[in-house]
N, CA, C and O atoms as CSV, one atom per row, in Angstrom:
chain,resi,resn,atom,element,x,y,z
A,1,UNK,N,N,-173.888,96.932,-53.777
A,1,UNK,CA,C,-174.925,97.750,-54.359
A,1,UNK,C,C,-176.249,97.395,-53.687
A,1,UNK,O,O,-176.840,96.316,-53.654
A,2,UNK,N,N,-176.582,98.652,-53.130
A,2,UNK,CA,C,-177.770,98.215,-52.769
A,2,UNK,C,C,-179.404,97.768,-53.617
A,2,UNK,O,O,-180.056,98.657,-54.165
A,3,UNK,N,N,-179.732,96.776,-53.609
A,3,UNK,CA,C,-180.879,96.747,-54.782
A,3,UNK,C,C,-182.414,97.261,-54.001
A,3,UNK,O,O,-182.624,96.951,-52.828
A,4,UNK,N,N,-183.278,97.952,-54.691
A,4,UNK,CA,C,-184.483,98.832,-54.478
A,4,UNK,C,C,-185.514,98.066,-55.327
A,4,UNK,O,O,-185.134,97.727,-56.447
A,5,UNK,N,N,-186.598,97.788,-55.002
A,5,UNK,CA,C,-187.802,96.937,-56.036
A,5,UNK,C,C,-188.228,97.930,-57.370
A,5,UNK,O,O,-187.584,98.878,-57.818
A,6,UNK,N,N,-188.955,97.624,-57.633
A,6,UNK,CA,C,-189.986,98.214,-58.998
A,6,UNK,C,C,-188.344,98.915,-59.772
A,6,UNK,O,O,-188.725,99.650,-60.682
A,7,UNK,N,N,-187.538,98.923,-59.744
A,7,UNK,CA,C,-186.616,99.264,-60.418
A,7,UNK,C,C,-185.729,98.558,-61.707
A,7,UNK,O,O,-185.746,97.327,-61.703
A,8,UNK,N,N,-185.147,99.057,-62.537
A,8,UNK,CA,C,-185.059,98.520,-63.778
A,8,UNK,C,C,-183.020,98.285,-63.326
A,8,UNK,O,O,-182.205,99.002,-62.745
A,9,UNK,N,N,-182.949,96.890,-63.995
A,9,UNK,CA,C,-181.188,96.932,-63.702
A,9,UNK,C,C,-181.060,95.891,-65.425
A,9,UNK,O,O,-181.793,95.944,-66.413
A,10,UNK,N,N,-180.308,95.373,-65.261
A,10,UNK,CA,C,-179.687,94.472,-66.323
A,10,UNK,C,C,-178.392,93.628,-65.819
A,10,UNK,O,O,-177.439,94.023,-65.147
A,11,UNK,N,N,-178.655,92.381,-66.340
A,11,UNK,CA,C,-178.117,91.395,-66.240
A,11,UNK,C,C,-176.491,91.861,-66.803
A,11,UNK,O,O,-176.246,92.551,-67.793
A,12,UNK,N,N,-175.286,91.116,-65.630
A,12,UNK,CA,C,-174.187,91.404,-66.223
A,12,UNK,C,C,-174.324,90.504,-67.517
A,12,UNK,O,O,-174.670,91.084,-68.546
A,13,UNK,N,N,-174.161,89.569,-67.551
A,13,UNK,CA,C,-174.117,88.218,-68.435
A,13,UNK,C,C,-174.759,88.301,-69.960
A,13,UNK,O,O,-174.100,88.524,-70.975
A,14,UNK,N,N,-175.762,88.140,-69.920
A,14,UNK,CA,C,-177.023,88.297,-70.786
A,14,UNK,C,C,-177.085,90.250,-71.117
A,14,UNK,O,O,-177.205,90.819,-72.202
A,15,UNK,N,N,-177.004,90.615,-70.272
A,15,UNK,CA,C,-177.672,92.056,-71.160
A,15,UNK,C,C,-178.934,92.548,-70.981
A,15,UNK,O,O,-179.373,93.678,-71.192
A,16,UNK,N,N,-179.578,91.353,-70.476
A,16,UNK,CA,C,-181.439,92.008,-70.497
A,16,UNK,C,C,-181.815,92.565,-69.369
A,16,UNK,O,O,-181.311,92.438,-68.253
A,17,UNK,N,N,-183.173,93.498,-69.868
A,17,UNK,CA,C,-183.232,94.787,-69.180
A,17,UNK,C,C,-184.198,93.975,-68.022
A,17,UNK,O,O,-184.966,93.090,-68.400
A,18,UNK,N,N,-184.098,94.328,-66.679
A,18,UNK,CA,C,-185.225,93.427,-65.723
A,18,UNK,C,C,-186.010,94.595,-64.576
A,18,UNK,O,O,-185.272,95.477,-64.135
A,19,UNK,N,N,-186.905,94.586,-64.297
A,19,UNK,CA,C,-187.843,95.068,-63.390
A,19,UNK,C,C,-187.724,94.487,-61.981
A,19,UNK,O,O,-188.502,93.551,-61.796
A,20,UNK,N,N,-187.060,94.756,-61.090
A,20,UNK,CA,C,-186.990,94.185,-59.736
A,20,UNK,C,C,-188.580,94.359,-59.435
A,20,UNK,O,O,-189.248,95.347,-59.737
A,21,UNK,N,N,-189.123,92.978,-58.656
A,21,UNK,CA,C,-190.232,92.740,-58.087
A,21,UNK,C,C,-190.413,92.994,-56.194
A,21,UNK,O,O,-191.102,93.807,-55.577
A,22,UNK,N,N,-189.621,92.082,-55.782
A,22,UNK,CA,C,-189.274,91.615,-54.463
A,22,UNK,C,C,-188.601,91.000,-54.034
A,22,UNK,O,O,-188.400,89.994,-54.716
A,23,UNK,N,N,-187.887,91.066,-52.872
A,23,UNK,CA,C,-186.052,89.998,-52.464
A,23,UNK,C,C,-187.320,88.885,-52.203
A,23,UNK,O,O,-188.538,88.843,-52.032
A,24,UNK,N,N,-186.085,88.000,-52.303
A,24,UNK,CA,C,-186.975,86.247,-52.173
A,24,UNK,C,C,-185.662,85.687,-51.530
A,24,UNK,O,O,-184.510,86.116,-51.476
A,25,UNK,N,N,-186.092,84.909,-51.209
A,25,UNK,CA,C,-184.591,83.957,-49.856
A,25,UNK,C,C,-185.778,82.487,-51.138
A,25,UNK,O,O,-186.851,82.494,-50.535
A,26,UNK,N,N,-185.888,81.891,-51.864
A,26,UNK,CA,C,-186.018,81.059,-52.909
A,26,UNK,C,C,-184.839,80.417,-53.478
A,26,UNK,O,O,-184.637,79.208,-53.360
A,27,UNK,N,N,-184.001,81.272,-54.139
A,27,UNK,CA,C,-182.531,80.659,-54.369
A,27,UNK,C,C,-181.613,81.253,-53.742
A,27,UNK,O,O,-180.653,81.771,-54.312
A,28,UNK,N,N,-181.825,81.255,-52.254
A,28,UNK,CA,C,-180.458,81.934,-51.859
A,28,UNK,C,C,-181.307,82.975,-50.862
A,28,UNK,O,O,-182.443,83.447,-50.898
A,29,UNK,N,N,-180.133,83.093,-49.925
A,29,UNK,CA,C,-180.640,84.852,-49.380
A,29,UNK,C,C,-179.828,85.581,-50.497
A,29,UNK,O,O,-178.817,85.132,-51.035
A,30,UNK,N,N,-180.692,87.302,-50.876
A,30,UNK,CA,C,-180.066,87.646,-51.871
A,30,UNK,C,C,-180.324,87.447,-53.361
A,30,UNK,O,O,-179.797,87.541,-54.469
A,31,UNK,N,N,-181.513,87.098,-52.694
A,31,UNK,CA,C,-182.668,86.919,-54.448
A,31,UNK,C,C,-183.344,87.893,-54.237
A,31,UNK,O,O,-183.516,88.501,-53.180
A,32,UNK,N,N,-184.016,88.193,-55.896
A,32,UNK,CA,C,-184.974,89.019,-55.932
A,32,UNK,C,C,-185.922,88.368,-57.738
A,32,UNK,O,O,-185.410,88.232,-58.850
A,33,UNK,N,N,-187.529,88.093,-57.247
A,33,UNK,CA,C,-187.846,88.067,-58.169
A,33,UNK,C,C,-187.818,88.909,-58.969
A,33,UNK,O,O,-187.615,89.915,-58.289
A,34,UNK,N,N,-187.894,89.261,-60.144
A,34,UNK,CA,C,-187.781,89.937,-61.464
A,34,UNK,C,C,-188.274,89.660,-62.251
A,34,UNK,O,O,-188.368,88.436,-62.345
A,35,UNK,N,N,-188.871,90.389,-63.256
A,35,UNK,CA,C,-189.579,90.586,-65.065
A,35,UNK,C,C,-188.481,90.814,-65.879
A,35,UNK,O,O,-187.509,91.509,-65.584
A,36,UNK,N,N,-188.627,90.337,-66.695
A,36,UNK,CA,C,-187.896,90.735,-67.804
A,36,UNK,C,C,-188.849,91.726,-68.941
A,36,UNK,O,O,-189.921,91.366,-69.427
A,37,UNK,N,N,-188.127,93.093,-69.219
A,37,UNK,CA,C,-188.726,94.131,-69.619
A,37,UNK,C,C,-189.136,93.874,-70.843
A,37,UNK,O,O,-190.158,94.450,-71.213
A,38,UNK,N,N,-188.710,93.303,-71.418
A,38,UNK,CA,C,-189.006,92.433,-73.158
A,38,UNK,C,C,-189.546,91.546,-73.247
A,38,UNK,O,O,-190.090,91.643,-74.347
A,39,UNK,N,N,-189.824,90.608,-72.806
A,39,UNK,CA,C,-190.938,89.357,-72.648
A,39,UNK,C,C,-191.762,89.155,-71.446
A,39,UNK,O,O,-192.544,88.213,-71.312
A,40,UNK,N,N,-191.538,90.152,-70.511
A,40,UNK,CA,C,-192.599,89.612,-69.468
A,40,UNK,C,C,-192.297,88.630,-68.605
A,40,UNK,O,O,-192.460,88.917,-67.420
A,41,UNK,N,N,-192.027,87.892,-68.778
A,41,UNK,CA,C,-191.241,86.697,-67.917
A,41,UNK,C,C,-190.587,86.934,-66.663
A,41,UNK,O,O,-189.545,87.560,-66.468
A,42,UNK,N,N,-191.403,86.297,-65.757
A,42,UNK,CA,C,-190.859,86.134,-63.877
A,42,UNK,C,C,-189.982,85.433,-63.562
A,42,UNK,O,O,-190.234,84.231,-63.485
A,43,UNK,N,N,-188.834,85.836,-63.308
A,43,UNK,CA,C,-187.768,84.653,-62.771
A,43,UNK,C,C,-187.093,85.445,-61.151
A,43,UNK,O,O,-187.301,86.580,-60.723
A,44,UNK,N,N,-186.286,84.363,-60.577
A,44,UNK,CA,C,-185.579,84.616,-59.473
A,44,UNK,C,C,-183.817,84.812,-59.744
A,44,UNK,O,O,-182.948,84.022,-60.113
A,45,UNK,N,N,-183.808,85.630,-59.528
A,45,UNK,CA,C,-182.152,85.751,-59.921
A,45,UNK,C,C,-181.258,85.829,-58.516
A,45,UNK,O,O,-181.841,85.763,-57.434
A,46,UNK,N,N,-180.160,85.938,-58.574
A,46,UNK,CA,C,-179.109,86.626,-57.150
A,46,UNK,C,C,-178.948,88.022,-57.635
A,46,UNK,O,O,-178.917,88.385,-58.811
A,47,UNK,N,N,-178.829,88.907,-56.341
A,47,UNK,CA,C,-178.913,90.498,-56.452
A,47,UNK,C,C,-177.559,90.423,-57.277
A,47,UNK,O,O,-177.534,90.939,-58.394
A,48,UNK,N,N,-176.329,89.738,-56.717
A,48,UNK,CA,C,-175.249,90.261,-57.701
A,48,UNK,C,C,-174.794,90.291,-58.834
A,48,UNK,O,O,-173.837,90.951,-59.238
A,49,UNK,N,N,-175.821,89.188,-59.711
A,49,UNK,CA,C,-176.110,89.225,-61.358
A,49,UNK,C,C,-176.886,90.817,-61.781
A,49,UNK,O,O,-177.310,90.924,-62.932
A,50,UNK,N,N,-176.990,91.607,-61.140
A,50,UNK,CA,C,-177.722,92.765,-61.467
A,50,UNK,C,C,-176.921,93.619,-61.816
A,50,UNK,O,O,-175.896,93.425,-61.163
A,51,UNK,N,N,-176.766,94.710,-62.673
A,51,UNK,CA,C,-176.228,96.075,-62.556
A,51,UNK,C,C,-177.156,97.275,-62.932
A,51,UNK,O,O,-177.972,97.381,-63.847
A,52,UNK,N,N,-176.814,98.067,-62.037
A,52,UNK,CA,C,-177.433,99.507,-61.570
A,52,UNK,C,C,-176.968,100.533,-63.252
A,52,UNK,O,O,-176.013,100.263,-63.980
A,53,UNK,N,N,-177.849,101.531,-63.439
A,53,UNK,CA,C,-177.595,102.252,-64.556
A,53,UNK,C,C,-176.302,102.794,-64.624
A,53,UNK,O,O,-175.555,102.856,-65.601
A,54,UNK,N,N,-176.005,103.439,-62.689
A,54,UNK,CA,C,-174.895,104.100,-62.745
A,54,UNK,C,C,-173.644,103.541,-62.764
A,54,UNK,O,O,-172.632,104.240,-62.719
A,55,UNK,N,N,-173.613,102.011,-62.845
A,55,UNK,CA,C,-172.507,101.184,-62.593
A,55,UNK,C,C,-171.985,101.297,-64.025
A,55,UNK,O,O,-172.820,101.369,-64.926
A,56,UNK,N,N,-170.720,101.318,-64.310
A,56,UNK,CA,C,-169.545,101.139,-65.252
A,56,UNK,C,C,-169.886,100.123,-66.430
A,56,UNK,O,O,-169.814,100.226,-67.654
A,57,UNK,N,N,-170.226,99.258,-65.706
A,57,UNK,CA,C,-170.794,97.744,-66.548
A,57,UNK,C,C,-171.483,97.810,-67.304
A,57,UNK,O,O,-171.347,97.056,-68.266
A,58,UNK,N,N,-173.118,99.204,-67.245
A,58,UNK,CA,C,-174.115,99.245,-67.646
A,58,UNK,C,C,-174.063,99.256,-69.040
A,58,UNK,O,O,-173.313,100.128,-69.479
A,59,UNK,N,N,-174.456,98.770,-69.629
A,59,UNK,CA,C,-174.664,99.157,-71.552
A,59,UNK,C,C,-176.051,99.169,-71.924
A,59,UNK,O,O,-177.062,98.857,-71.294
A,60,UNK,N,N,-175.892,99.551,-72.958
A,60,UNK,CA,C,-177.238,100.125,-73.699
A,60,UNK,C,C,-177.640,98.594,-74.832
A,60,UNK,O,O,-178.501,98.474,-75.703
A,61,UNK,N,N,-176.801,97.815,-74.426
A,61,UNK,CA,C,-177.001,96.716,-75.214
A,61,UNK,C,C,-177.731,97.015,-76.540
A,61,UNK,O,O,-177.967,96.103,-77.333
């Protein structure tokens, strides 16, 4: 999947909704900082903890 910035995905794991910022090579090549849409909060994740709206996975949590 390709990941795109300023865009909204969600965590497989967790569920929470996140705001892609910018890829970061920080933890990994294949990071991207991120917000979390509910608290605000900046973290670095791996692109493949992400899922896209149109992906299967997606829930409305």
């Amino acid at each position: 999947m390709k990941i795109e910035p300023e865009t909204e995905y969600r965590f497989k794991k967790s569920g929470n909704l996140v705001k892609t910022v910018e890829p970061t090579d920080y933890a990994g090549k294949g990071s991207w900082t991120v917000v979390r849409v509910d608290t605000g909060k900046e973290m670095v994740v791996r692109g493949v903890a992400l899922v896209a709206k149109d992906d299967p996975d997606w829930s409305e949590g």
